[in-house]
C-alpha positions in Angstrom: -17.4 105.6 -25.4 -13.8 104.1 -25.1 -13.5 100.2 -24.0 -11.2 99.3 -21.8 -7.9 97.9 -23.6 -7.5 94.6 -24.2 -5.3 93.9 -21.5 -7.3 94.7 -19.1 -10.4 93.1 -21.1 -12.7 90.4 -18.6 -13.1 87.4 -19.5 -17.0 86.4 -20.2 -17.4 85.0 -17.1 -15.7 87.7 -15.2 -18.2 90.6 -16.9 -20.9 89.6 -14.4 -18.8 90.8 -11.4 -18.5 94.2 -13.0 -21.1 96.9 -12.9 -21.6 97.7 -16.4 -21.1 101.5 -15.8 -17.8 100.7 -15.2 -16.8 98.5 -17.8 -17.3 102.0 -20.5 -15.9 105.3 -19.9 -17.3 107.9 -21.9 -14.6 109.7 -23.9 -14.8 113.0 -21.9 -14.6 112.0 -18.9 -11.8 109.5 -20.0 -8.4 110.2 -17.4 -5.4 111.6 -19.2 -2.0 111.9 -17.6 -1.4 114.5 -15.4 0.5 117.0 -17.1 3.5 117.7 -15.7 4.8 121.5 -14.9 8.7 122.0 -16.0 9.0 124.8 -14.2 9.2 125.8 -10.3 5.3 127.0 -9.5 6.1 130.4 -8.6 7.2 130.7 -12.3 4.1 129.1 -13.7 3.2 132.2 -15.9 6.7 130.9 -17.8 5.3 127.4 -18.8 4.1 128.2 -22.2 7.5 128.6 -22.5 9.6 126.0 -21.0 9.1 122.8 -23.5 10.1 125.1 -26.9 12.8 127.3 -24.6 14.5 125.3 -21.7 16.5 123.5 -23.8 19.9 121.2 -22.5 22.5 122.4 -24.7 23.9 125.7 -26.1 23.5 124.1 -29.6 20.3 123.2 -29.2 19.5 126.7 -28.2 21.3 128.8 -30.6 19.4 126.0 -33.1 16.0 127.1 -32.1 16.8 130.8 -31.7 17.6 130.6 -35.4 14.7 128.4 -36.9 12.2 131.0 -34.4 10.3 134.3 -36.2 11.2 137.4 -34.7 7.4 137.3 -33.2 8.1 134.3 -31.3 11.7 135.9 -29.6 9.6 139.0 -29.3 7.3 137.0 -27.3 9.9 134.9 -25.3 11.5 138.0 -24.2 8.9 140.2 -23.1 7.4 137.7 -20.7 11.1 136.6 -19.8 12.9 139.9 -18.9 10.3 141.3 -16.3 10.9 138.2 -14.5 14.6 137.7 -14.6 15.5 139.0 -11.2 12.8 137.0 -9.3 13.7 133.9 -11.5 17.3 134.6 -10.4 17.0 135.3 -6.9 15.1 132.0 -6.6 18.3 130.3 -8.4 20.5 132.2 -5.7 18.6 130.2 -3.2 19.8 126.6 -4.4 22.7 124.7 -4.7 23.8 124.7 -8.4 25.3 121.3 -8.2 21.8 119.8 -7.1 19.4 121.9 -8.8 16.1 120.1 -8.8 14.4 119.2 -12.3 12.0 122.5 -12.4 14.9 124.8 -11.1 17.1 123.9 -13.6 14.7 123.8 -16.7 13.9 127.8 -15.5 18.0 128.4 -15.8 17.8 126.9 -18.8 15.1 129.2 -20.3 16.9 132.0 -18.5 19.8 130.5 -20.6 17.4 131.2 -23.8 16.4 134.3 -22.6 19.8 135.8 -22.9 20.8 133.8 -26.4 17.9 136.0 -28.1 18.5 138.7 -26.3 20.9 140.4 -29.2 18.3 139.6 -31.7 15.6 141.1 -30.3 17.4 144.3 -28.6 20.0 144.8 -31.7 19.8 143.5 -34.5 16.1 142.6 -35.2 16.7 139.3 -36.8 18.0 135.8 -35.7 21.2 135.5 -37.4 24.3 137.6 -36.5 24.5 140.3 -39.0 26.9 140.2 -41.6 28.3 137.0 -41.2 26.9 135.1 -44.1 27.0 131.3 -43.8 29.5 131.2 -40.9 28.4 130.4 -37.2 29.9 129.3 -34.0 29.8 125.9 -32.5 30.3 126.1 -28.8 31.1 122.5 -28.0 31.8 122.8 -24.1 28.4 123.4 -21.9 28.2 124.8 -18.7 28.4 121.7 -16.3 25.2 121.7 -14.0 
């Protein structure tokens, strides 16, 4: 059982007013936030996605693509790809300069979507082949 919290605890001569059942909640029935869906609900099969993948910034992008396994690309890509054209005909269909919340998290992880693209169609790893310890740091974003 979870007790209320102590903000909202009664005073002792207040618990008389209240039926007992509702002074306890049991645990499993306890009310968690609503979970909230990043992306646009006709692109709901692309939530596992969105919190790891719809990422702000190219940086922040090209930073996860290189910390992620192959697998987890792999993954990102074959769900991704199949679903590109619908995800960008929807796109087509909004303003870019007021893209609601859930339309631009999906551009973002279209955004993703293309930055481990290379890795997984070419070159089988995360990293750019051959180029040792050096790496690109794109410092202008796309303004949206």
């Amino acid at each position: 059982m979870t007790q209320l919290p102590e903000e909202t605890a009664l005073l002792p001569e207040e618990t008389a007013l209240v039926p007992e059942e509702t002074a306890l909640v049991p645990e499993e029935t306890a009310l968690l936030p609503e979970e909230t869906a990043l992306l646009p609900e006709e692109f709901a099969d692309l939530e596992p996605f969105a919190e790891r993948w719809a990422l702000e910034t190219e940086a922040e992008r090209y930073a996860e693509r290189l910390t992620s396994s192959m697998d987890d690309m792999q993954d990102l890509y074959d769900t991704t790809m199949p679903r590109m054209e619908a995800a960008l005909s929807y796109l087509d269909t909004l303003e870019l300069e007021a893209l609601p919340g859930e339309a631009r998290a999906l551009m973002r992880l279209l955004f993703s979507t293309v930055n481990i693209s290379f890795p997984v169609e070419v070159w089988k790893q995360p990293n750019v082949p051959d180029s040792g310890a050096a790496y690109l740091d794109l410092h202008d974003d796309p303004v949206v």
